[in-house]
VEXDREN-2710 file (C-alpha; in Angstrom, 1 decimal):
% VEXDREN-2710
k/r/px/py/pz
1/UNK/54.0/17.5/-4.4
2/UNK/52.6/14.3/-3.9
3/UNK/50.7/15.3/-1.1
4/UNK/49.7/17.8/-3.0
5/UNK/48.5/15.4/-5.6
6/UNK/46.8/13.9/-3.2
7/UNK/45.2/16.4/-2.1
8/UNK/43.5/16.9/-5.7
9/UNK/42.4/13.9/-5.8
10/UNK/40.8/13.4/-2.9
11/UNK/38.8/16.8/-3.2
12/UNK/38.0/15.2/-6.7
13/UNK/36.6/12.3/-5.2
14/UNK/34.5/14.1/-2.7
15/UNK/32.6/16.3/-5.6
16/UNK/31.9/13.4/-8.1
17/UNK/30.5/12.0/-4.8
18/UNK/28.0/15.0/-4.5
19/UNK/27.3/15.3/-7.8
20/UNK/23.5/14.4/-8.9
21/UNK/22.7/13.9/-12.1
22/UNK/18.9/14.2/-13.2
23/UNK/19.3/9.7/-13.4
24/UNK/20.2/9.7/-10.1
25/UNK/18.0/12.2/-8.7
26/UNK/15.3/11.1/-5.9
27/UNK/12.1/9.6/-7.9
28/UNK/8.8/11.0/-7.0
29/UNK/6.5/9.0/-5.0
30/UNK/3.6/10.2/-8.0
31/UNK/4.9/11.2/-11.4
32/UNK/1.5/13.0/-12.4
33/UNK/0.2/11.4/-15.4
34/UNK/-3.2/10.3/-17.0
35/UNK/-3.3/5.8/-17.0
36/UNK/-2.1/5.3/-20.6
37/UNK/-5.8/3.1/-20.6
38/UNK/-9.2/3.7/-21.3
39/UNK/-11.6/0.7/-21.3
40/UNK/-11.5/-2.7/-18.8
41/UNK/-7.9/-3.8/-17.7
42/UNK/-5.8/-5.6/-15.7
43/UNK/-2.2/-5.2/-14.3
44/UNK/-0.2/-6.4/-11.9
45/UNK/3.7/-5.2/-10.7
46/UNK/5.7/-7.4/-12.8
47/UNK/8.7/-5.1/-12.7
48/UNK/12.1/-6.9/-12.9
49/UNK/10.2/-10.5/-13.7
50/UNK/12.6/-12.6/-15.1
51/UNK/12.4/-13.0/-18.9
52/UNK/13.6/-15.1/-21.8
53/UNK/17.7/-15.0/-22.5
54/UNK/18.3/-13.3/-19.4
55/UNK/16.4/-10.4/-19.5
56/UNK/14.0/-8.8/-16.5
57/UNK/11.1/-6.8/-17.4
58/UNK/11.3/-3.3/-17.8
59/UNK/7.8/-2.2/-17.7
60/UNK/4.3/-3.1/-16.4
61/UNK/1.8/-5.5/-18.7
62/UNK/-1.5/-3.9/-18.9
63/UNK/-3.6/-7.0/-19.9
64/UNK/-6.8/-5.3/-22.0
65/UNK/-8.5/-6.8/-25.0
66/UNK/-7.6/-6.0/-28.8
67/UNK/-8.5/-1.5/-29.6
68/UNK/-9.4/-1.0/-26.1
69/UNK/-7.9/3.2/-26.6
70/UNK/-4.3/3.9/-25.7
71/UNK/-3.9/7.7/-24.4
72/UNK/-0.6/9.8/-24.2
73/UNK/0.7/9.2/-20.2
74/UNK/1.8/13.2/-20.4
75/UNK/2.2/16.3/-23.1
76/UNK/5.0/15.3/-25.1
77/UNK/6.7/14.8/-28.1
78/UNK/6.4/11.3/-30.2
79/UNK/10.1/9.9/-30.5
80/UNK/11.3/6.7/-32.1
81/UNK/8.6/4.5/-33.6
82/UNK/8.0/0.8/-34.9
83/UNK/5.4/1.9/-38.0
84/UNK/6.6/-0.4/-40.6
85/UNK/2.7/-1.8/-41.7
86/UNK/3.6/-5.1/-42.2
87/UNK/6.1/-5.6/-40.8
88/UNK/8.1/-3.9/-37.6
89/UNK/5.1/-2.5/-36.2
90/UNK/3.5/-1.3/-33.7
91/UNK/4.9/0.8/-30.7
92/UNK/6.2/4.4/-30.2
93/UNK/7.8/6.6/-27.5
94/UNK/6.9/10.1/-25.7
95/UNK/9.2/12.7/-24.6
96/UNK/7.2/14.4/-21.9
97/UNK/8.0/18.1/-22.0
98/UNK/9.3/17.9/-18.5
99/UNK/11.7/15.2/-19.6
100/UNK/10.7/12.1/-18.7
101/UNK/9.5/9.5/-21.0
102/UNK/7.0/6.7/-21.8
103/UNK/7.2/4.1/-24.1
104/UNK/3.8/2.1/-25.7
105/UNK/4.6/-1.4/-26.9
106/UNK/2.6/-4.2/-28.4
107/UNK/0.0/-1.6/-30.1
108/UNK/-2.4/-3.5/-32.5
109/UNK/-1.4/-4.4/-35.7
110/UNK/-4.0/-6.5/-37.1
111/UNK/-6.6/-5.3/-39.6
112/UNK/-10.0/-5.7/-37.5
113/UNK/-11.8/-9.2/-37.0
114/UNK/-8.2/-10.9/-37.8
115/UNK/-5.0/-11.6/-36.3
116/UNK/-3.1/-11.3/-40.2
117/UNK/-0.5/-8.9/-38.7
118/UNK/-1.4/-5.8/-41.9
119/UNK/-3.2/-3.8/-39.8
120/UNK/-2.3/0.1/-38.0
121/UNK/-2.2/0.7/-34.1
122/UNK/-1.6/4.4/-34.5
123/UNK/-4.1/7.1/-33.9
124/UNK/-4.7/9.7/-36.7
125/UNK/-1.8/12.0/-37.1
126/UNK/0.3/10.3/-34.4
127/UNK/3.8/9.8/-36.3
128/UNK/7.6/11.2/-34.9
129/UNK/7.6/14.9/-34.2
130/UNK/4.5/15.8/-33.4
131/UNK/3.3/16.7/-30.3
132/UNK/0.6/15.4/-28.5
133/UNK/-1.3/16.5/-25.8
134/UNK/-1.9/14.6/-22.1
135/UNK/-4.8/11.8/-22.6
136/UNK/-4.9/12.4/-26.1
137/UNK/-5.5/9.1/-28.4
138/UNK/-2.5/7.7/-29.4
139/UNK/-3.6/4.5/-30.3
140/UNK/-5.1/0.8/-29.2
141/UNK/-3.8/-2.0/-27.3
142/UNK/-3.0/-5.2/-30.0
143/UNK/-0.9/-8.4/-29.9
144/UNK/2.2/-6.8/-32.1
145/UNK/6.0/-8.1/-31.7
146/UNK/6.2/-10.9/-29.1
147/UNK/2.9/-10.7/-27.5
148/UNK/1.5/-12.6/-30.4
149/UNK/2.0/-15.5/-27.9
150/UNK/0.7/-14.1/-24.9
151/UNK/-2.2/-12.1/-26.0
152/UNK/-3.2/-8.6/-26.1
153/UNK/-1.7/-6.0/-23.6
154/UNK/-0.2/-3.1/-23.3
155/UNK/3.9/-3.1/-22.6
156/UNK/4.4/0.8/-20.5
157/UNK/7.5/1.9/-19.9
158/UNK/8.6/5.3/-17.8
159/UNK/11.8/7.0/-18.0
160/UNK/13.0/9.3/-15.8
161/UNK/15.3/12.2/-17.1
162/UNK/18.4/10.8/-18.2
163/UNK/17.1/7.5/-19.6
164/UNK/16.8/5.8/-16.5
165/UNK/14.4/3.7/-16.1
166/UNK/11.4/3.3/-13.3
167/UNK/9.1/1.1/-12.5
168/UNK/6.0/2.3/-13.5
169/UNK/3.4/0.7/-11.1
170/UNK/3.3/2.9/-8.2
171/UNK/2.5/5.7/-10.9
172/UNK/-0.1/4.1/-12.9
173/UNK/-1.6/3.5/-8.9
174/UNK/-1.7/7.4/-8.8
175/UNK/-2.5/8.1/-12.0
176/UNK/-5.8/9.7/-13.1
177/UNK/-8.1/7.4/-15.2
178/UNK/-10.3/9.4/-18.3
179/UNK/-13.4/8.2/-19.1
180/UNK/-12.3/9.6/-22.6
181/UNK/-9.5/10.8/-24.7
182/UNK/-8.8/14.6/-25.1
183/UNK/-10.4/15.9/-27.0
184/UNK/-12.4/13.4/-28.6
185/UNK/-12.8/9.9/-28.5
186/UNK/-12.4/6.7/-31.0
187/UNK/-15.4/4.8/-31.7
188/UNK/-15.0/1.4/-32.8
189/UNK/-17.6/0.3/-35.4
190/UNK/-19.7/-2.2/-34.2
191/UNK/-20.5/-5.3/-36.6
192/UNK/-23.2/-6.7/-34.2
193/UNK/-25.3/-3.5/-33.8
194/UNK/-26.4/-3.1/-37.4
195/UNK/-30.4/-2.9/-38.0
196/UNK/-31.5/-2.9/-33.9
197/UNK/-33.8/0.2/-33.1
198/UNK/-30.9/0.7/-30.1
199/UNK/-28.2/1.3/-32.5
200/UNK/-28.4/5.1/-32.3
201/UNK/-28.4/5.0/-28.7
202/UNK/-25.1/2.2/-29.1
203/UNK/-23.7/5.0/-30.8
204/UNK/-24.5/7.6/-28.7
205/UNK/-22.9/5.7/-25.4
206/UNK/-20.0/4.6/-27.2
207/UNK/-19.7/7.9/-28.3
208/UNK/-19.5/9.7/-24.6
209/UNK/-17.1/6.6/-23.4
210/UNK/-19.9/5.0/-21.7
211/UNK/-19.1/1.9/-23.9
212/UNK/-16.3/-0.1/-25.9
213/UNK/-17.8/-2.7/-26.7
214/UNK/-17.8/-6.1/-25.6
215/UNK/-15.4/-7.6/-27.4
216/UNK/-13.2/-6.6/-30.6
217/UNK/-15.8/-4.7/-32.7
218/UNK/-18.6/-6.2/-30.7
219/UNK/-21.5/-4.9/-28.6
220/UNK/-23.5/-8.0/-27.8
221/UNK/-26.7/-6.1/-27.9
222/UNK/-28.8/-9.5/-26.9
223/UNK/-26.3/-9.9/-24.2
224/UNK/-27.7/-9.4/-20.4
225/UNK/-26.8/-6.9/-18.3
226/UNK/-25.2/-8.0/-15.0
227/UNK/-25.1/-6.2/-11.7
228/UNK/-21.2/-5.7/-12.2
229/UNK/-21.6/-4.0/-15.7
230/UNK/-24.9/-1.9/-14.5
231/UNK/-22.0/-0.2/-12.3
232/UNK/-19.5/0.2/-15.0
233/UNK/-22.1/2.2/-17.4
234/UNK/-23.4/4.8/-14.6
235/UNK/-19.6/5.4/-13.0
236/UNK/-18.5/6.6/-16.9
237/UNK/-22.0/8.1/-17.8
238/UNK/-21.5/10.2/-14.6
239/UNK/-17.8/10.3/-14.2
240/UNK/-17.7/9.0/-10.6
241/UNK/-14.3/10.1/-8.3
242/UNK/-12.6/6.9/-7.1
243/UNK/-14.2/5.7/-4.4
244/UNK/-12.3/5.4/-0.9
245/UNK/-13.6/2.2/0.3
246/UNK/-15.0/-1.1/-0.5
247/UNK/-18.1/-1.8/1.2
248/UNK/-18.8/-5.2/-0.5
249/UNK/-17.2/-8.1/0.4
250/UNK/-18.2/-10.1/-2.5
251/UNK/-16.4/-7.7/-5.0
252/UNK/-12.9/-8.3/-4.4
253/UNK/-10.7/-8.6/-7.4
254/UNK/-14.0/-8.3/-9.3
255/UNK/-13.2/-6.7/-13.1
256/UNK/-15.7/-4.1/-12.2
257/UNK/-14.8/-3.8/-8.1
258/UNK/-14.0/0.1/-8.6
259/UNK/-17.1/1.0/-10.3
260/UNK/-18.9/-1.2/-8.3
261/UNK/-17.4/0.9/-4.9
262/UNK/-17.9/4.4/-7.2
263/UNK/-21.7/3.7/-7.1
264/UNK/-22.1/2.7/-3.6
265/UNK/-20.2/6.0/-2.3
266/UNK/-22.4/7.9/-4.8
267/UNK/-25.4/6.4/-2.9
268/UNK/-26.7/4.8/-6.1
269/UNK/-26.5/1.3/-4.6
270/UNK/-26.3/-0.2/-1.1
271/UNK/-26.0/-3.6/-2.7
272/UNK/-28.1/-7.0/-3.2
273/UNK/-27.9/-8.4/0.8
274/UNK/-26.0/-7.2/3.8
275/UNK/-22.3/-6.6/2.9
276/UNK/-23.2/-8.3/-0.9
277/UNK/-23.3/-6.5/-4.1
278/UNK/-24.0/-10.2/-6.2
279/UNK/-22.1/-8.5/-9.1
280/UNK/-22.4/-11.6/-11.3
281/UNK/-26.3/-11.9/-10.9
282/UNK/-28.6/-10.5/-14.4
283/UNK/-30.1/-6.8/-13.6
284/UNK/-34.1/-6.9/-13.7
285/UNK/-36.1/-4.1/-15.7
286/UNK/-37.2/-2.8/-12.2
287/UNK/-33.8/-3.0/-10.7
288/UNK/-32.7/-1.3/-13.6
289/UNK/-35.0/1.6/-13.1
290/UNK/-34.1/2.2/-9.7
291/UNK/-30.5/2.5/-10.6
292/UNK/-31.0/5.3/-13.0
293/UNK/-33.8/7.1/-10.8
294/UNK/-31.4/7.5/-7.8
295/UNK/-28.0/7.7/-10.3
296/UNK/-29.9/10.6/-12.6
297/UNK/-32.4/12.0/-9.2
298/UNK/-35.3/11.3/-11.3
299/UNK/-38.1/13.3/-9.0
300/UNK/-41.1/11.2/-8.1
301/UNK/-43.9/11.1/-10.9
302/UNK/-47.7/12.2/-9.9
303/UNK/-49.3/9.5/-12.0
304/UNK/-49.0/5.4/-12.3
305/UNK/-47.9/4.4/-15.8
306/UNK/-48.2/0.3/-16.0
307/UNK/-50.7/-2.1/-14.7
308/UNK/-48.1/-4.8/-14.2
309/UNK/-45.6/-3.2/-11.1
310/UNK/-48.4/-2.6/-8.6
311/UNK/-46.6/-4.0/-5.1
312/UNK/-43.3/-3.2/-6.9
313/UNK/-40.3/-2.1/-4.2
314/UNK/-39.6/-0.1/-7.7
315/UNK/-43.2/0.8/-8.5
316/UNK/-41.8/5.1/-7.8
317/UNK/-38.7/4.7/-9.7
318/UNK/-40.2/2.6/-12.6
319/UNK/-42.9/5.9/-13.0
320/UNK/-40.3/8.3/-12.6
321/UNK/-38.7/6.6/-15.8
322/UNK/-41.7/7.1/-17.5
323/UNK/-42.6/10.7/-16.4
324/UNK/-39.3/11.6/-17.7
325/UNK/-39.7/9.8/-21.3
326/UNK/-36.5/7.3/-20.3
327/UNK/-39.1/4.1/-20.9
328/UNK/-42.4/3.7/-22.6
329/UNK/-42.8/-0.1/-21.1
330/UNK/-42.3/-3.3/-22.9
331/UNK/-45.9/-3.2/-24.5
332/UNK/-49.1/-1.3/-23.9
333/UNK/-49.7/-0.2/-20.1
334/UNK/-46.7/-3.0/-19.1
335/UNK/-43.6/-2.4/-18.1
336/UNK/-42.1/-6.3/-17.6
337/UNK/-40.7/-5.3/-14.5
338/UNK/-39.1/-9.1/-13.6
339/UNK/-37.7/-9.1/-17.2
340/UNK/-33.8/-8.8/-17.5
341/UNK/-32.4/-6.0/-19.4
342/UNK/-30.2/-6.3/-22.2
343/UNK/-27.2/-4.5/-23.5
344/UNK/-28.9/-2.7/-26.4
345/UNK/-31.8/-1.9/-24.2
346/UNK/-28.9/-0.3/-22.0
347/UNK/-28.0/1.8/-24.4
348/UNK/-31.4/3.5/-24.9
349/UNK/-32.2/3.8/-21.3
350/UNK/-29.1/6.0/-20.7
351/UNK/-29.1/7.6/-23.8
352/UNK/-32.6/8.7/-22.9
353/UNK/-31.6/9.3/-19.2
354/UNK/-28.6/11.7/-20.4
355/UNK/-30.5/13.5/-22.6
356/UNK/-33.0/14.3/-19.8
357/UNK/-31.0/15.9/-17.5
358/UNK/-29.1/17.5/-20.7
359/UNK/-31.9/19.6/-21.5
360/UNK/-32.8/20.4/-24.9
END
């Protein structure tokens, strides 16, 4: 009997040991998933960083400023939520339909142009129990709980089935970026846009995802343009693939490196010097309308439309511009071709640009 017994046991043993539950079951090297960001970010892998009274981190930091758009990770259900206005607020969970799970921490929860702590970080509609859609707008990044100290980002969290949970950052690496939310996108109001003959064309970009701003309801319309943003706007006006190298070697670590590389493999740029892109240096009106001739294949115009770009390396694309109504100069028969361009001027140019190639 006792060998018997033994017997059980050890058989016992050996199928416990084979057993897999979904917690323990291998990870993929990819969960599929949309990047839970729209806008400018920052992240590194900060999984398992030590934290205050003993804890590690559980998640990945994605540093991003104040209602840059938060998107659901997956199709899924919204679980548990902090929504007390207030008060407790603001982050939420997702149960993914296939089981998994992400959580969204540190949402906003200021009322807009403060840091008072009364405002709402949750998209329209978004509350527990109802189910939401992959990239659909859940929300926008804030400063809520503990990040009050440490400023705005997003806390993400992944959970396998089971509850286990993952460290997100080879994920987010694989995960497909939106240029907007499905289906539609949030569009913050912009204080600083008010009165400008651009402000329909502000609109109109921020609209499309072109544009969030440039700063917390901010669109610095006197601002320049630099080489690095020119990028930014034509990768989300055209919705550029990833590129799969880096040609530059003055882009590195660059905020805008990936857009930058998007427009090179695109053939819209081949930089400012041998192996140089100068992403920090102001975009010129005739630097400016080469970008958009080759990024929107303006064809050639037949006629000459300013008196001021004769000997212009831009002269072609500055007429194609104004063959296709995307400029009408800076003044009468001029087109300021050294001038830099500004962010509402931006705006109009590829407003004008999209509705071009649009059609009516």
């Amino acid at each position: 009997m006792q060998n018997r017994g033994m017997a059980i046991a050890l058989t016992m043993v050996i199928l416990v040991a084979g057993m897999v539950t979904p917690a323990d079951a291998a990870e993929p090297d990819n969960y599929e998933m949309y990047f839970p960001l729209i806008g400018e970010h920052n992240y590194t892998d900060t999984w398992g960083a030590p934290r205050s009274g003993g804890r590690t981190h559980e998640g990945i930091d994605i540093l991003a400023d104040k209602m840059v758009p938060v998107v659901a990770a997956a199709d899924g259900t919204v679980g548990w939520m902090h929504d007390e206005q207030g008060g407790n607020c603001c982050a939420m969970a997702l149960n993914h339909d296939d089981g998994w799970a992400s959580w969204y921490i540190h949402l906003n929860n200021d009322t807009p142009g403060t840091d008072d702590g009364l405002g709402w970080g949750f998209a329209d509609g978004i509350q527990s129990g109802v189910h939401v859609v992959a990239g659909q707008l859940i929300g926008w990044v804030g400063d809520s709980g503990n990040a009050e100290w440490t400023g705005s980002h997003l806390h993400f969290e992944l959970h396998q089935p089971g509850g286990a949970k993952t460290n997100p950052y080879p994920h987010l690496q694989a995960a497909q970026h939106l240029i907007e939310p499905v289906p539609g996108v949030f569009v913050p109001p912009f204080r600083d846009d008010e009165g400008s003959m651009h402000e329909p064309a502000i609109i109109d970009i921020a609209e499309r995802g072109i544009t969030y701003g440039c700063a917390e309801y901010l669109y610095c319309p006197q601002d320049p343009v630099t080489r690095g943003q020119m990028a930014a706007f034509l990768e989300r006006a055209l919705g550029l693939p990833p590129a799969t190298s880096a040609p530059f070697s003055d882009t590195e670590g660059h905020t805008f490196a990936s857009s930058i590389n998007a427009i090179a493999e695109a053939g819209i740029t081949t930089g400012c010097a041998e192996g140089l892109y100068c992403p920090e240096e102001l975009v010129s009106r005739e630097q400016m309308a080469s970008f958009l001739a080759r990024a929107f294949e303006l064809a050639p115009a037949d006629s000459d439309f300013f008196t001021d770009d004769e000997g212009s390396t831009h002269e072609a694309a500055i007429n194609a511009l104004a063959a296709t109504g995307v400029t009408t100069g800076c003044t009468a028969g001029l087109y300021c071709p050294r001038e830099s361009v500004t962010r509402a001027q931006m705006a109009s140019f590829i407003s004008r640009a999209l509705s071009y190639v649009e059609g009516p």
